[in-house]
N, C-alpha and C positions, 0 to 999 in steps of 0.2 A: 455673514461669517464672523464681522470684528463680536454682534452682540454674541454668539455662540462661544466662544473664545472668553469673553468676560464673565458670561456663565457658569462654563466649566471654571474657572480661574476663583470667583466667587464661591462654589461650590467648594473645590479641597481647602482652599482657604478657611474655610468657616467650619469644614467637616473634624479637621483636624488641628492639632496644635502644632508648633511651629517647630517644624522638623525636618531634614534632608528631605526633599518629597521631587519624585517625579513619574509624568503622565504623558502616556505616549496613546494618541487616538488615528488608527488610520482606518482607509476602504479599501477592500478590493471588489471589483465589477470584474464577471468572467464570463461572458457570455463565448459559446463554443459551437459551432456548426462543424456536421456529419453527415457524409453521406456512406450510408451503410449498403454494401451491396455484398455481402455472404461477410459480413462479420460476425464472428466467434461464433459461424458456424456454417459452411457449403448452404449454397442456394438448392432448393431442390426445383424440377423441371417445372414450369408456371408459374413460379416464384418472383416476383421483383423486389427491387431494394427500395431504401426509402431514406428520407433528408431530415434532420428537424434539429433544433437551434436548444442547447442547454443554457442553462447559466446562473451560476454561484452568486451571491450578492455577500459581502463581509463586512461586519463593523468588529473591531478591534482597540479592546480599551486594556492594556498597559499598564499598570500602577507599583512604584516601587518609592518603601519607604524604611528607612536602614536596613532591617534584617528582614523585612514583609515585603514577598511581592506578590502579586495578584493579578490575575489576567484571565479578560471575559471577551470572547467571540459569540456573536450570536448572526445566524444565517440563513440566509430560503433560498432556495434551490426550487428550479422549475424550468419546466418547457413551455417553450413562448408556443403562448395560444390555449396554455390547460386550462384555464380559466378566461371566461368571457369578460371583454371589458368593461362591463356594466356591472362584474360580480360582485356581492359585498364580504367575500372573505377570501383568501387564498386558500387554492388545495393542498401547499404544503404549510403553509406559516411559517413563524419565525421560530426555528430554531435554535438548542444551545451546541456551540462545537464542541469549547472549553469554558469552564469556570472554575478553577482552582485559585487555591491560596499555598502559600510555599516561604515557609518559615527558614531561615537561616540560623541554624545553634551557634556556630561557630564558623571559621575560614572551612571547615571539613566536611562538616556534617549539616543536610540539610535534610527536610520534607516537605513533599507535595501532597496535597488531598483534594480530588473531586474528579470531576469531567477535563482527562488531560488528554495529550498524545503520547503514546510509548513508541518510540521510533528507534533503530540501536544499526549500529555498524551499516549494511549497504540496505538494508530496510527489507529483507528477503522473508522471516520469519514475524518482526517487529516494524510495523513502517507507518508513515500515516494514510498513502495511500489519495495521497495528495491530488491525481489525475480525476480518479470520482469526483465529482462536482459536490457532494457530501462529504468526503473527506469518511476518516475511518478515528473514531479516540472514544477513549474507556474512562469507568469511572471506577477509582484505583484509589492508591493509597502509595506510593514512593519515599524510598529513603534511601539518599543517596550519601556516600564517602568521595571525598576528592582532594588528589594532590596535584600536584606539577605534572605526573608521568601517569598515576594509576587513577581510576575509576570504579567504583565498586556502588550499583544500583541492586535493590531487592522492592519490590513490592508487592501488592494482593488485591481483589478483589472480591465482590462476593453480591449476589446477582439476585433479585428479586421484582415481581410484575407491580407491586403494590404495596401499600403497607397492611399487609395483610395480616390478621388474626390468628388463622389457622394455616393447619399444613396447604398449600396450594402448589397448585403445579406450574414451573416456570417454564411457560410458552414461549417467551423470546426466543428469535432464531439466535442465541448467546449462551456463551459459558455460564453456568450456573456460580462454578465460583475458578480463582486464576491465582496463580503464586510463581515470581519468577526472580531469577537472581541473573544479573549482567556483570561480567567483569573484564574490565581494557586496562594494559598495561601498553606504553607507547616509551619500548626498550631504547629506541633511536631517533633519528629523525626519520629515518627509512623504513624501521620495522615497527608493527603493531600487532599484539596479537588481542583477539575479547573471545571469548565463552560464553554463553548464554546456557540457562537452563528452564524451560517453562514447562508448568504441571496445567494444565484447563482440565477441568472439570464439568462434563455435560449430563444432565438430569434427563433421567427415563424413566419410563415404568415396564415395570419384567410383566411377567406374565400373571400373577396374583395381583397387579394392576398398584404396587407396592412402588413409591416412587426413588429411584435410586440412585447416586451421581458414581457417573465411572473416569478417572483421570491416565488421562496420556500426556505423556512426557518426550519433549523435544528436545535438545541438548544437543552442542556440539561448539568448537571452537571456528573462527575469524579472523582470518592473516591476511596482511598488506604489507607491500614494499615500495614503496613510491622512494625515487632518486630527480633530478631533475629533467632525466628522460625517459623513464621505466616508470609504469601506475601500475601492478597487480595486485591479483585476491585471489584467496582459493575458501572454501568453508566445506566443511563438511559437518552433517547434521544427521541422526539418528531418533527413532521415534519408537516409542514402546509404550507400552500399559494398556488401557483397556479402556473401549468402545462400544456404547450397549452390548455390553458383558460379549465382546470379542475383543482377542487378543491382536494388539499390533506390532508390527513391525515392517519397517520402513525404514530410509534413507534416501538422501541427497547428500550430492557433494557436486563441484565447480573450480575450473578453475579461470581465469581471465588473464588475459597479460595486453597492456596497451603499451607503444612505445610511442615518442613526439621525433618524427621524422625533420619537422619543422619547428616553427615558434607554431606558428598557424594552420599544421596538416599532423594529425595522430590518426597512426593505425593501429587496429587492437585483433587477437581473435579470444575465441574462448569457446568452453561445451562443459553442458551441466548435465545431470546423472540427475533424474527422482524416478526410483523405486518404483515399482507397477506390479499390476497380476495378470497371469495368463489368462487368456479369455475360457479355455478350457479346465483351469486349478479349481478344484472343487471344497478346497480347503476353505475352514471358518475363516483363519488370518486373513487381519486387514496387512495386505503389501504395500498398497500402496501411498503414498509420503503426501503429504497436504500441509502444503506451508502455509497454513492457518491464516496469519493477519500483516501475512508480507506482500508491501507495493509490488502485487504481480501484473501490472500493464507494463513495469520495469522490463521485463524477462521474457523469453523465450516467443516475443514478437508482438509489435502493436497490437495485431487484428485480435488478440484474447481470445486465442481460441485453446487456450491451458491454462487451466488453476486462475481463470475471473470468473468464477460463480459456474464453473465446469470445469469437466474432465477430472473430477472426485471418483476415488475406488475404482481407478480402469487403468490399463496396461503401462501406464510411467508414459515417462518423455525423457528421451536425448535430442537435446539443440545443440548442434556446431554453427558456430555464427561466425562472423568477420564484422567489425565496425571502425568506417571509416569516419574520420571529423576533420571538417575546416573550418577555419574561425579568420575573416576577415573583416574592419571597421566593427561596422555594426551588427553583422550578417553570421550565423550558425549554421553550419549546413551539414548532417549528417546522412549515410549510407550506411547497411546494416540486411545483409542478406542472411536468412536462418535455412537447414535443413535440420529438417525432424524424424525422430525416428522414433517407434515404440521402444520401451525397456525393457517390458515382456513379451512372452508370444501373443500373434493376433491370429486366433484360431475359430473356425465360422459353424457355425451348428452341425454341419456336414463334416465336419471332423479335419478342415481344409487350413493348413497354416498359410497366413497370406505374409507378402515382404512385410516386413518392419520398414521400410522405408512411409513417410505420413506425406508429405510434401514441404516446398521450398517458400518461405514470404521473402519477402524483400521489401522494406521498409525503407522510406526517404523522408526526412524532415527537415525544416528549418528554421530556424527562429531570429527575427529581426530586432535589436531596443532601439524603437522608434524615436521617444524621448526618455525621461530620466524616470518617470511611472507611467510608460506602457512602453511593453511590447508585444511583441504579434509573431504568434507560432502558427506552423500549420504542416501536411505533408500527404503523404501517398502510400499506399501498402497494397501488394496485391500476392495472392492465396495462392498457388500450383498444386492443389491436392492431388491425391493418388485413390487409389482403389482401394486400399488401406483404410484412407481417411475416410471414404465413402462410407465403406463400412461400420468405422467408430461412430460418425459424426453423421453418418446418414448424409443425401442432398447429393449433388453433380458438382464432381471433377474439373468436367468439361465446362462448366458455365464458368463464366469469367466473375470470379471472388475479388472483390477491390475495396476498399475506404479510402475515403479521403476526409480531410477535415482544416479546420483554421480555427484560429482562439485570440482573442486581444485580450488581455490582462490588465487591466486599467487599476493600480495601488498608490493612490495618495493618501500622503500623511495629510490629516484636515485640524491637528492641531497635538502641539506639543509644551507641555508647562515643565520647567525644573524648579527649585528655590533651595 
């Protein structure tokens, strides 16, 4: 470790001339065990669940030098066991999370360029998405304004497979091209409001096999009022434009209110609103709302059975939740029971509306700081679906739906230089 340290140390040293310089290099190790048994989606009858170990590995290099700062994550992700121990490459390899550079003009005005994260207010629309063992971040272009009180971020992107010659078709499961504007103004110590406005752009080909990008547009405002015992939010969001040449629209909105009963005991409830279609609407409109690139393991229940890589274009979701939290020494311990409802009708080829009621999770977590870089989460969720759910999500009610899981998060700093 000491020669590794003299290395690096020898390195900016020599790289650079002698200037404010500092380098921040740390790991993180995230190996995560799960045992899945009807997660993010009912078991159906014969069916069983199954166990198996993820895990993130991170190197993080830090560089900050007066108005330049730069910052490279590179990462592999994998399940213990995809590869045999004798193999001579990894199935995922190393990875880039982040690579950017981020110029400072002035106290005001700054930009970022490259592979970043766009995360913004509770991360519902914009988030990193931090729970995927991959993480979620784009390769963008950021320019941001800033005072004491306000925030004003705009940036864009623009999405290609190759460096390609000619017209080609962009295959990436990705926006072809993105333009978005943020803005927080933080009126008190209590009050905060931000606006977001984002245009995505997704490439198709019509029917003359002509390839064509159609842009939808998300929008909507972000309030908070946090006192010393009051935390809420409410958002509300709006979606329009157009999706392989169909027209959208859509909405969500939310509202949350937690109170601290305690120093060490908050209760909160909350119920969010996205937009859905009727199983029987025979209309082109797209209804229903798709919070694109927000941390949704965040929302509407552990078990990701809405909006993680499902439940796109089908009847909405109302969740009325309650969450309960205690925080003693070292110890995190959360409760958080959800009921769901469909947002539109749930109507069966038979011409048969069934309850909007979907079923009930009930989520329990906890999280330990063992020492000063690790700690250890971990927790329990179990499924109550309904006949409802049966029918959206296919699979049995009756079979008992459960996860559980545990995580140690291991983040040492392995070497830090200023001068």
């Amino acid at each position: 470790m000491k020669k590794l340290k003299l290395i690096l140390i020898l390195i900016v040293g020599l790289s650079f001339e002698i200037q404010a310089q500092e380098l921040d290099v740390n790991l993180q190790i995230r190996p995560r065990f799960e045992y899945r048994n009807g997660y993010k989606q009912l078991l159906q009858q014969g069916q069983k669940g199954t166990s198996q170990i993820s895990q993130r590995s991170r190197l993080n290099f830090n560089y900050k030098q007066e108005d330049l700062i730069v910052k490279l994550t590179l990462q592999n992700t994998r399940t213990w066991g995809d590869v045999a121990p004798t193999a001579v490459a990894d199935k995922n390899g190393v990875a880039v999370f982040e690579a950017w550079a981020q110029y400072n003009f002035t106290e005001k005005w700054s930009a970022r360029m490259g592979r970043q994260v766009l995360s913004y207010d509770n991360q519902r629309i914009l988030g990193e998405m931090d729970w995927a063992q991959q993480g979620q971040s784009h390769d963008a272009l950021t320019v941001s304004y800033q005072t004491e009180k306000q925030k004003l971020d705009f940036g864009g992107a623009y999405n290609s497979t190759a460096e390609n010659t000619l017209q080609t078709p962009y295959t990436v499961a990705n926006y072809k091209a993105l333009q978005y504007a943020w803005y927080h103004n933080q009126f008190s110590n209590d009050f905060g409001l931000s606006f977001l406005v984002l245009n995505t752009g997704y490439e198709y080909a019509n029917t003359d096999a002509k390839l064509l990008v159609d842009y939808k547009q998300t929008f909507g405002p972000y309030l908070t009022y946090k006192t010393s015992k009051i935390d809420s939010n409410f958002w509300a969001y709006g979606q329009t434009g157009k999706s392989t040449d169909l027209q959208v629209s859509a909405w969500n909105a939310a509202a949350n209110f937690n109170y601290s009963i305690t120093e060490s005991f908050k209760a909160g409830l909350g119920y969010e609103f996205l937009s859905g279609k009727a199983s029987n609407d025979g209309s082109t409109v797209i209804k229903s709302f798709n919070p694109i690139f927000g941390t949704n393991h965040g929302f509407n229940g552990y078990m990701d059975y809405f909006y993680v890589g499902n439940h796109l274009n089908n009847v909405g979701l109302q969740d009325a939740f309650i969450k309960l939290n205690y925080n003693v020494n070292k110890w995190q311990f959360t409760l958080s029971p959800h009921i769901f409802l469909s947002a539109a009708d749930v109507v069966t080829p038979l011409n048969e509306k069934l309850d909007s009621y979907l079923g009930t999770e009930i989520d329990a977590a906890f999280g330990y700081n063992f020492k000063k870089d690790i700690t250890v989460t971990g927790g329990y969720s179990q499924m109550f679906g309904s006949k409802t759910m049966e029918f959206i999500k296919n699979g049995d009610a009756g079979h008992t739906n459960n996860w559980a899981w545990l995580m140690i998060s291991v983040n040492p700093r392995i070497f830090t230089y200023k001068k």
